[in-house]
Structure formats: structure tokens, C-alpha cells
The first five atom37 places (N, CA, C, CB, O) and aatype in JSON, in Angstrom:
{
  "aatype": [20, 20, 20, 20, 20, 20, 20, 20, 20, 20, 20, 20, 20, 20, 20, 20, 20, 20, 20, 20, 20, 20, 20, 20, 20, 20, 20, 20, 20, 20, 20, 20, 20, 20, 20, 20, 20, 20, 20, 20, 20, 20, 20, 20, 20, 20, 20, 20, 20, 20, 20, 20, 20, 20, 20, 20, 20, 20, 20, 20, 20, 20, 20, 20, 20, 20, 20, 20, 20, 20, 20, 20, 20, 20, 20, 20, 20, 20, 20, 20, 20, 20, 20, 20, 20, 20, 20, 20, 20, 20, 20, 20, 20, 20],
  "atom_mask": [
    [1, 1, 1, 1, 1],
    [1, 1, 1, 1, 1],
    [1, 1, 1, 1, 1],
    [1, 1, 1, 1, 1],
    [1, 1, 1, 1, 1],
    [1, 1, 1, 1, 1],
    [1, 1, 1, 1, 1],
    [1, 1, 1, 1, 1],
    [1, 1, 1, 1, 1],
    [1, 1, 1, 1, 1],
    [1, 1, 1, 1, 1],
    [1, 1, 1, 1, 1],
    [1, 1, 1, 1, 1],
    [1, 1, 1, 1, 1],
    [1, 1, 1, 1, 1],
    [1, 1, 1, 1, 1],
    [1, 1, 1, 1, 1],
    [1, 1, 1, 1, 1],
    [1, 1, 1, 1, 1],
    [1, 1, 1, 1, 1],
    [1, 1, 1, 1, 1],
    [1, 1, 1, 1, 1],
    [1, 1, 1, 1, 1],
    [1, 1, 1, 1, 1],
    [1, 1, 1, 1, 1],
    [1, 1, 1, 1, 1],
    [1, 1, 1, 1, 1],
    [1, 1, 1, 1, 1],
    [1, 1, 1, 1, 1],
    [1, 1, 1, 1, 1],
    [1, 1, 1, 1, 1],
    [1, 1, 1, 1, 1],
    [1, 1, 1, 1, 1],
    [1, 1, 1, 1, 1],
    [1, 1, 1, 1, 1],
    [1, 1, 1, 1, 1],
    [1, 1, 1, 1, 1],
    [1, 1, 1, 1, 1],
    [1, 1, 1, 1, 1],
    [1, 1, 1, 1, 1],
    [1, 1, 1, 1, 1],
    [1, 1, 1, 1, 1],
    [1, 1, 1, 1, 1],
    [1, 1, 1, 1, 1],
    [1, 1, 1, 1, 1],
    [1, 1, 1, 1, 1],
    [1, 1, 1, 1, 1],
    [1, 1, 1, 1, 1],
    [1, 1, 1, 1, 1],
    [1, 1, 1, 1, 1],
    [1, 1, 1, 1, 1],
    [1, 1, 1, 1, 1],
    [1, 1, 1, 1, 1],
    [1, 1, 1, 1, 1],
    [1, 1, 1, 1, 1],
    [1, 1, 1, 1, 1],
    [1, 1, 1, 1, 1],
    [1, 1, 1, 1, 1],
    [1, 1, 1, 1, 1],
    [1, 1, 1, 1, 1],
    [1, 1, 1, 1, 1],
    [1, 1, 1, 1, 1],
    [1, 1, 1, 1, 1],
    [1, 1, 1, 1, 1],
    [1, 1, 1, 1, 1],
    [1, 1, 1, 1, 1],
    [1, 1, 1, 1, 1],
    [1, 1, 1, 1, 1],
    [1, 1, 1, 1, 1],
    [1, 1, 1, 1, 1],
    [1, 1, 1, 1, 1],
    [1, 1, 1, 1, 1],
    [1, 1, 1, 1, 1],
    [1, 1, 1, 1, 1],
    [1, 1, 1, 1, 1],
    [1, 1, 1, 1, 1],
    [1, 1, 1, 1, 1],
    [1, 1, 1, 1, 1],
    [1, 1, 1, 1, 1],
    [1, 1, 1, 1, 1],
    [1, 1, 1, 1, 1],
    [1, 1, 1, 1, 1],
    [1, 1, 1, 1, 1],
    [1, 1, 1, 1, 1],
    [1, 1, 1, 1, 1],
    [1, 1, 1, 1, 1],
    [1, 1, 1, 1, 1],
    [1, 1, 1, 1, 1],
    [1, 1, 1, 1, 1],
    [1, 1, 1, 1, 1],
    [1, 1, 1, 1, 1],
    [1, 1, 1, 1, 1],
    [1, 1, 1, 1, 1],
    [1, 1, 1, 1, 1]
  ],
  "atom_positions": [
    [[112.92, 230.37, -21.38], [112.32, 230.55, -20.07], [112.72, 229.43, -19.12], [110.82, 230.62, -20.2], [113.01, 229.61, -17.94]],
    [[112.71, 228.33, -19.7], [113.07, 227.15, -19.16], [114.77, 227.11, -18.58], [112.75, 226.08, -20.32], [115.29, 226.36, -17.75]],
    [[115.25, 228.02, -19.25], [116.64, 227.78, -18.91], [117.19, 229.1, -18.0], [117.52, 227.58, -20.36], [118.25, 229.19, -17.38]],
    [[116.14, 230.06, -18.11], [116.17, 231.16, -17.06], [115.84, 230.57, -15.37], [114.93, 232.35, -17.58], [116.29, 231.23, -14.44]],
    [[115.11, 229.45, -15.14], [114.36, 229.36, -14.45], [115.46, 227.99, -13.5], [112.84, 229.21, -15.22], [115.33, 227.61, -12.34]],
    [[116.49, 227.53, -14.56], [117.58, 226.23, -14.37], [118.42, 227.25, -13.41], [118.58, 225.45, -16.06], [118.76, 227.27, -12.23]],
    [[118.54, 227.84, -14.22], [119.87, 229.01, -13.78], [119.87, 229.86, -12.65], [120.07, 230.09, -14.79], [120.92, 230.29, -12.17]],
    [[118.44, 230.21, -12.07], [117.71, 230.72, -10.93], [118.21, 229.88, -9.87], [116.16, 230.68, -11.05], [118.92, 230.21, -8.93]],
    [[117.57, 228.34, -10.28], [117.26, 227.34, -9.01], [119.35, 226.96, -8.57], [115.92, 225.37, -9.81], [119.88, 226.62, -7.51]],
    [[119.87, 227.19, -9.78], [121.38, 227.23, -9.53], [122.1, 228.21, -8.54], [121.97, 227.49, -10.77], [123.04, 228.02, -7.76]],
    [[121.31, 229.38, -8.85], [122.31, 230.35, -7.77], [121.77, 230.14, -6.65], [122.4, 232.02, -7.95], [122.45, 229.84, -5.66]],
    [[120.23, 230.28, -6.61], [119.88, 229.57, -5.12], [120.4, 228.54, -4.19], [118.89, 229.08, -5.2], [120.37, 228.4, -2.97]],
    [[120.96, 227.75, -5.33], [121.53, 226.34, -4.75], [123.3, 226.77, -4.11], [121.58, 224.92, -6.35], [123.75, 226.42, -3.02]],
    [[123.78, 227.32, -4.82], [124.94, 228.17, -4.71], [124.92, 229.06, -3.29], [124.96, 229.13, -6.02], [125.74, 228.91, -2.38]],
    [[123.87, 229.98, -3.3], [123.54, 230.54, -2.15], [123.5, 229.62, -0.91], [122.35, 231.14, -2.35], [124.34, 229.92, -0.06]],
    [[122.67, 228.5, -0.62], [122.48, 227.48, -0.03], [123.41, 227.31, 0.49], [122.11, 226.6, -0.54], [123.51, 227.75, 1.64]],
    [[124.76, 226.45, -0.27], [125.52, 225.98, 0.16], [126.67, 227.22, 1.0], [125.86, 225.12, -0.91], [127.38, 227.0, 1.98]],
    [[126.57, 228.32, 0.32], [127.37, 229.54, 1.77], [126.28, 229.23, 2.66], [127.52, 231.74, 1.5], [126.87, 228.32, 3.24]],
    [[125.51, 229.25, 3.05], [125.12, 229.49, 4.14], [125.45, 228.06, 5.25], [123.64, 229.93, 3.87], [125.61, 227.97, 6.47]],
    [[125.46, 227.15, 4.21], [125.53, 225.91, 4.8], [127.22, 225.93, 5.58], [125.24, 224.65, 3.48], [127.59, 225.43, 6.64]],
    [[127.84, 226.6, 4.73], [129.66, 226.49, 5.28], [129.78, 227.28, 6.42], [130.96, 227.17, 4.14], [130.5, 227.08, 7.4]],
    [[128.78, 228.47, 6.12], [129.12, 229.92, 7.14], [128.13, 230.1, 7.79], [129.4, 231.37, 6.5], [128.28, 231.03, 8.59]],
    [[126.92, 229.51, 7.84], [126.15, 229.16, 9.3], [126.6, 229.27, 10.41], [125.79, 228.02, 9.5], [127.55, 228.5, 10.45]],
    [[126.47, 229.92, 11.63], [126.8, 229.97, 12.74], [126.32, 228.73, 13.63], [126.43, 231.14, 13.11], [126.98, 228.3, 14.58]],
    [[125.44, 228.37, 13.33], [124.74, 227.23, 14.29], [124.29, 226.0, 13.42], [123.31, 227.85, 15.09], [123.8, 226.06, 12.29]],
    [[124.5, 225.04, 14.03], [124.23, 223.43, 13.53], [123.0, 224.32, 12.64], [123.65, 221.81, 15.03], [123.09, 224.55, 11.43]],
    [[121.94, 224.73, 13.45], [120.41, 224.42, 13.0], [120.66, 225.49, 11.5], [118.85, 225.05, 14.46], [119.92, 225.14, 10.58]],
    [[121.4, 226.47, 11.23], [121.62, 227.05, 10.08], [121.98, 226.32, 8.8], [122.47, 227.85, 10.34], [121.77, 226.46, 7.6]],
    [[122.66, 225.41, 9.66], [123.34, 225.08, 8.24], [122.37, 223.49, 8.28], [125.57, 224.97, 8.23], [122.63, 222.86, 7.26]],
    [[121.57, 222.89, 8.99], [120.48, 221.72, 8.58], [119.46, 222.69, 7.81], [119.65, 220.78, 10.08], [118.57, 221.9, 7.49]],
    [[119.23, 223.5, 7.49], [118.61, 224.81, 7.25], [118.75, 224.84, 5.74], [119.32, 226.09, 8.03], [117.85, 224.79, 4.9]],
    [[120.11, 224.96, 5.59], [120.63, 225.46, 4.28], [121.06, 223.59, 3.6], [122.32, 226.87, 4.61], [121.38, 223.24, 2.46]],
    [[120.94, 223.02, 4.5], [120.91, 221.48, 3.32], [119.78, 221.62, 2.82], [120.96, 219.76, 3.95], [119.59, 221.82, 1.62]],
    [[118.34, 221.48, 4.22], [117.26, 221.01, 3.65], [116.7, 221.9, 2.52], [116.35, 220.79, 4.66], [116.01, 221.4, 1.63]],
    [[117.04, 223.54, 2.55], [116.85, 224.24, 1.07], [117.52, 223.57, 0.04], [117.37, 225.7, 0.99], [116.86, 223.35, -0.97]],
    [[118.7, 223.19, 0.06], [119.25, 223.13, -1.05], [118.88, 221.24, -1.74], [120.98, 223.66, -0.7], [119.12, 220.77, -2.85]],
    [[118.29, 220.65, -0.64], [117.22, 219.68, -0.94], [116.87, 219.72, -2.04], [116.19, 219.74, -0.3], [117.24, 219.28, -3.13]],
    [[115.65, 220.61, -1.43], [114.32, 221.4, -2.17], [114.65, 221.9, -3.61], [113.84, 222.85, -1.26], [114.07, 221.63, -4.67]],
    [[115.85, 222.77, -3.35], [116.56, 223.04, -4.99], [116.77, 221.94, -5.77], [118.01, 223.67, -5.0], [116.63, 222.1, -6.99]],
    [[117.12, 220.77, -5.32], [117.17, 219.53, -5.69], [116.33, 218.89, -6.44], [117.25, 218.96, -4.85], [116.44, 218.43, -7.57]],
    [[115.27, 218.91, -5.51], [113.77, 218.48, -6.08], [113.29, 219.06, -7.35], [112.68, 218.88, -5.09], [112.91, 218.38, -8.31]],
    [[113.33, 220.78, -7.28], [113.04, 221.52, -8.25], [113.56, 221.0, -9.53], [113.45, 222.73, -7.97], [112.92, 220.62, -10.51]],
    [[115.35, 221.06, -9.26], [116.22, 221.11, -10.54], [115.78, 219.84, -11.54], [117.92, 220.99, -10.09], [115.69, 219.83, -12.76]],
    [[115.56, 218.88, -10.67], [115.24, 217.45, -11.16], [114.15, 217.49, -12.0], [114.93, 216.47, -10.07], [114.09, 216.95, -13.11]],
    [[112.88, 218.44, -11.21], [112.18, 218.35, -11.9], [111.65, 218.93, -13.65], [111.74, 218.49, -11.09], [111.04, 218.42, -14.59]],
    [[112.34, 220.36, -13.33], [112.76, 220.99, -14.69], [113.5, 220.7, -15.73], [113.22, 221.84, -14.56], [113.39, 221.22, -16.83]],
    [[114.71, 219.41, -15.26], [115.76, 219.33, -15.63], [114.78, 217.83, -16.73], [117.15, 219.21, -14.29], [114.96, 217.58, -17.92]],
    [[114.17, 217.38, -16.12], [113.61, 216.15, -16.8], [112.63, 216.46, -17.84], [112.96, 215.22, -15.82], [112.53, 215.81, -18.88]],
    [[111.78, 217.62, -17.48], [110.75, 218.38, -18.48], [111.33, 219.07, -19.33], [109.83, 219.29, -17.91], [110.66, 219.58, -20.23]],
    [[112.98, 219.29, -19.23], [113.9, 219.89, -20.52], [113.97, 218.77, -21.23], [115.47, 220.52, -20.23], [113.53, 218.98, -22.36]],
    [[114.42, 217.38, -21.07], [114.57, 216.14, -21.3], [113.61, 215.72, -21.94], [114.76, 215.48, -20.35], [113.9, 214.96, -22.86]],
    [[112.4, 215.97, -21.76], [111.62, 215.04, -22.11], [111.65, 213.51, -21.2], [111.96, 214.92, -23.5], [111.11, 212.52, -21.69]],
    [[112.24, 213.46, -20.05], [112.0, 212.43, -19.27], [110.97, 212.07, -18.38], [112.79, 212.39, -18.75], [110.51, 212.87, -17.56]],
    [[110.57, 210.86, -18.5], [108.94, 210.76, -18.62], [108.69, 209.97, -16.92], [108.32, 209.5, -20.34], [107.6, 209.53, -16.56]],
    [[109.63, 209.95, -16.3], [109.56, 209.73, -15.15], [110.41, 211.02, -14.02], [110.07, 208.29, -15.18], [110.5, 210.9, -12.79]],
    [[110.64, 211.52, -14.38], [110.65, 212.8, -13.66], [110.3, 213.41, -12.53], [110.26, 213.34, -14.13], [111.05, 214.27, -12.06]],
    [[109.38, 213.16, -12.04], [108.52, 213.69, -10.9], [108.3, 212.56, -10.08], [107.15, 214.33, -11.33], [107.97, 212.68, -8.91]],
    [[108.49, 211.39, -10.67], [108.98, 210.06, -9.9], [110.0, 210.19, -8.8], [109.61, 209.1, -10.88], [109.76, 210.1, -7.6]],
    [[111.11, 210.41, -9.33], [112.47, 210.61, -8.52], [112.49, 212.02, -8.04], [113.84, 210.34, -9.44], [112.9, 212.15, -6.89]],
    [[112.13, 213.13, -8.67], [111.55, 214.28, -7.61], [110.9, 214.1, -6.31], [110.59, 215.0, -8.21], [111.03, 214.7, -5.24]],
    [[110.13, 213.09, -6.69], [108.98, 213.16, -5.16], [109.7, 211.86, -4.47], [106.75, 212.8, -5.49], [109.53, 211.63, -3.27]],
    [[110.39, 211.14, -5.19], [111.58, 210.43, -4.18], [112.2, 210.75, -2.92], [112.62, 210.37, -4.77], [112.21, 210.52, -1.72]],
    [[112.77, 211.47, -3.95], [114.12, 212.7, -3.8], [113.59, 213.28, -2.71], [114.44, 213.99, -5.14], [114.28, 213.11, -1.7]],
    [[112.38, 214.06, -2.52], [111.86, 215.0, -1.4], [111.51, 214.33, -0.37], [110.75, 215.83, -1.72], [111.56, 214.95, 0.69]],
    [[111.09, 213.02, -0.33], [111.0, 212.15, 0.74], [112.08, 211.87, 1.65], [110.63, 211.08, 0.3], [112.04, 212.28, 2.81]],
    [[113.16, 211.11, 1.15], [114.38, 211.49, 1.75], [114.83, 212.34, 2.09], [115.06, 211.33, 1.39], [115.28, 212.38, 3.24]],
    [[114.92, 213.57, 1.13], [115.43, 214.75, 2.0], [114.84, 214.8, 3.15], [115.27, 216.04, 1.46], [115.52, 214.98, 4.16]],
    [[113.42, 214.65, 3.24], [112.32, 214.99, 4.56], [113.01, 214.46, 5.56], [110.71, 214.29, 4.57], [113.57, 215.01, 6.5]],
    [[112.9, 213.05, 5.18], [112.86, 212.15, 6.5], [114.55, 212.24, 6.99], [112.25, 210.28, 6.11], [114.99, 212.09, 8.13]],
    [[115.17, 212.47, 5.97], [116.9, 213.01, 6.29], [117.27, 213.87, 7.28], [117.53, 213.78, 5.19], [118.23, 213.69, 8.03]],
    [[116.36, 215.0, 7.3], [116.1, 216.22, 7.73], [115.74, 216.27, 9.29], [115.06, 216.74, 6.88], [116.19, 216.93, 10.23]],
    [[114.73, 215.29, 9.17], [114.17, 214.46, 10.51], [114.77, 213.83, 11.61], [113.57, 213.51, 10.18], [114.53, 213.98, 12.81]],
    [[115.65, 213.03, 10.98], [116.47, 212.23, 11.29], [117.68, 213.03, 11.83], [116.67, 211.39, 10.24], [118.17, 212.61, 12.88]],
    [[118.12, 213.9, 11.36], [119.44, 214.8, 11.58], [118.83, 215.86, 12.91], [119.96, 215.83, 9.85], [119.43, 215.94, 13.99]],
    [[117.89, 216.44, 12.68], [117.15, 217.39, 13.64], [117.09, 216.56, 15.01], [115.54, 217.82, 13.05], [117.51, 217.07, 16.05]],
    [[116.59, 215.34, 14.97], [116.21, 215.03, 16.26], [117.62, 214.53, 16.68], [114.94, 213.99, 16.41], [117.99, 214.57, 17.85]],
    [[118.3, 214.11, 15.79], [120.4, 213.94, 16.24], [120.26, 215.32, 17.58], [122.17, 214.8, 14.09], [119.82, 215.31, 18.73]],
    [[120.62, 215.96, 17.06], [120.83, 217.02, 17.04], [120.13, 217.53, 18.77], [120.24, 217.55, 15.59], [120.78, 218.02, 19.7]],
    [[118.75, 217.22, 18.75], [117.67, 217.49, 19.73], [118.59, 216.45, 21.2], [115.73, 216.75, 18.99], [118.94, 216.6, 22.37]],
    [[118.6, 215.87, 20.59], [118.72, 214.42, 21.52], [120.18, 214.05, 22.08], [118.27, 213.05, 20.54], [120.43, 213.63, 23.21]],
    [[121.15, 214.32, 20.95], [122.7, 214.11, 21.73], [123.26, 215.31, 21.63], [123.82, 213.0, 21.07], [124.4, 215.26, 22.08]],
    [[122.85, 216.8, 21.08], [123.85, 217.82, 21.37], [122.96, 219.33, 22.38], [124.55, 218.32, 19.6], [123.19, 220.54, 22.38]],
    [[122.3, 218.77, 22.87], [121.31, 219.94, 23.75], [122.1, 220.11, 24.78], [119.7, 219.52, 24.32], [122.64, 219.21, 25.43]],
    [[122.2, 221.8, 25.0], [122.93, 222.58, 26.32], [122.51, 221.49, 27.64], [122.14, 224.51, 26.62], [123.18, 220.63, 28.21]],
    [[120.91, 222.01, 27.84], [120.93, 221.28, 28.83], [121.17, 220.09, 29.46], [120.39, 221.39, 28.97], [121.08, 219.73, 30.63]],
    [[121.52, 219.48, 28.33], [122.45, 217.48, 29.26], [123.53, 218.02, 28.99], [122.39, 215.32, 28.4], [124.38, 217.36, 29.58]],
    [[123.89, 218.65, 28.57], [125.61, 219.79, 29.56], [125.65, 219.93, 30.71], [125.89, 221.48, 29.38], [126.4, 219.56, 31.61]],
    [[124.51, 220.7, 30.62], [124.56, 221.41, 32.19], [124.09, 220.03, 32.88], [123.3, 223.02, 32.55], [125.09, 219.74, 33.53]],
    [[123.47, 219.37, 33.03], [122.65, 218.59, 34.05], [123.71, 217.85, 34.05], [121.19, 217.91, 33.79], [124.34, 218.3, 35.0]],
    [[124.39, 216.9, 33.54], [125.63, 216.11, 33.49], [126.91, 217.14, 34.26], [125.97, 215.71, 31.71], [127.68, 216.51, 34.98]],
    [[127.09, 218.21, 34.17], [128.02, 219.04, 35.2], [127.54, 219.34, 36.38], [128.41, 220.29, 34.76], [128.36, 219.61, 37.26]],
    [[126.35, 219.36, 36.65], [125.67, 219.74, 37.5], [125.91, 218.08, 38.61], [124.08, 220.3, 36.79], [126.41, 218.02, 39.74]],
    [[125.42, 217.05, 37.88], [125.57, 215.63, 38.55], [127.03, 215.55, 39.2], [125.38, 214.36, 37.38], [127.14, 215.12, 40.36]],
    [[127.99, 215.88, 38.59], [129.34, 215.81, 38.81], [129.85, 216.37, 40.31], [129.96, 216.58, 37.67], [131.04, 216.34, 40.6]]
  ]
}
């Protein structure tokens, strides 16, 4: 069950990353990182409870922090130096 469930969070992750290449828009493919994050988080966490690794959910909930604040960090990029409108208003000044 455990290894049905590895193999799941794999194609998802697989999936992820097309969407991430073939996204039409920035925000698709920050979209398809921050899922494939999350798959991240998951895999780690299953992957350590296959293990028997006893810190596990340690570096899972690491792991998801960064992604977060990664996520955050990239979004407001994004908000702040690539928005239409300081296109237009900067052509418009001109």
C-alpha cells in the first residue's frame, strides 16, 4: 500500500512538472512548482515512514516552509517587476 501510494505521489509529480514546461503563463507554471513542492513534502514524508526514519516530518515541515515562503517570494517577483500595467504607464509617460 505504501508503495502504491510512492508511485501515485510520482506521477503527480511527473504531471507537475508538464505543466510547469507547458504552462502558458508565469502564474501556471509558479502553480505547478508550488504542487510539485507539496509532492515533495508528501514523498519525504512516506519515503521516511518506509525507512523507518525517525526524523521525517522534521524536514517535511522544513521542506514546506520554504517551499511557502519560496512561493511568496517568487509571486510577489512577479506582482511587482512583471505587471502589464507599469508597461503601459511607463509607455504612456514616454
Amino acid at each position: 500500500m505504501l508503495a502504491a501510494a510512492i508511485i501515485a505521489i510520482l506521477v503527480t509529480m511527473a504531471l507537475a512538472l508538464v505543466r510547469g514546461f507547458r504552462g502558458p503563463t508565469e502564474y501556471d507554471r509558479m502553480l505547478a512548482a508550488n504542487s510539485f513542492g507539496t509532492k515533495t513534502v508528501l514523498l519525504i514524508a512516506l519515503g521516511g515512514h518506509a525507512l523507518s526514519w525517525h526524523s521525517h516530518l522534521d524536514v517535511a515541515l522544513l521542506y514546506a516552509m520554504v517551499n511557502f515562503v519560496g512561493t511568496i517570494a517568487v509571486m510577489r517577483f512577479f506582482e511587482y517587476c512583471c505587471s502589464d500595467e507599469d508597461t503601459v504607464r511607463r509607455e504612456d509617460a514616454r
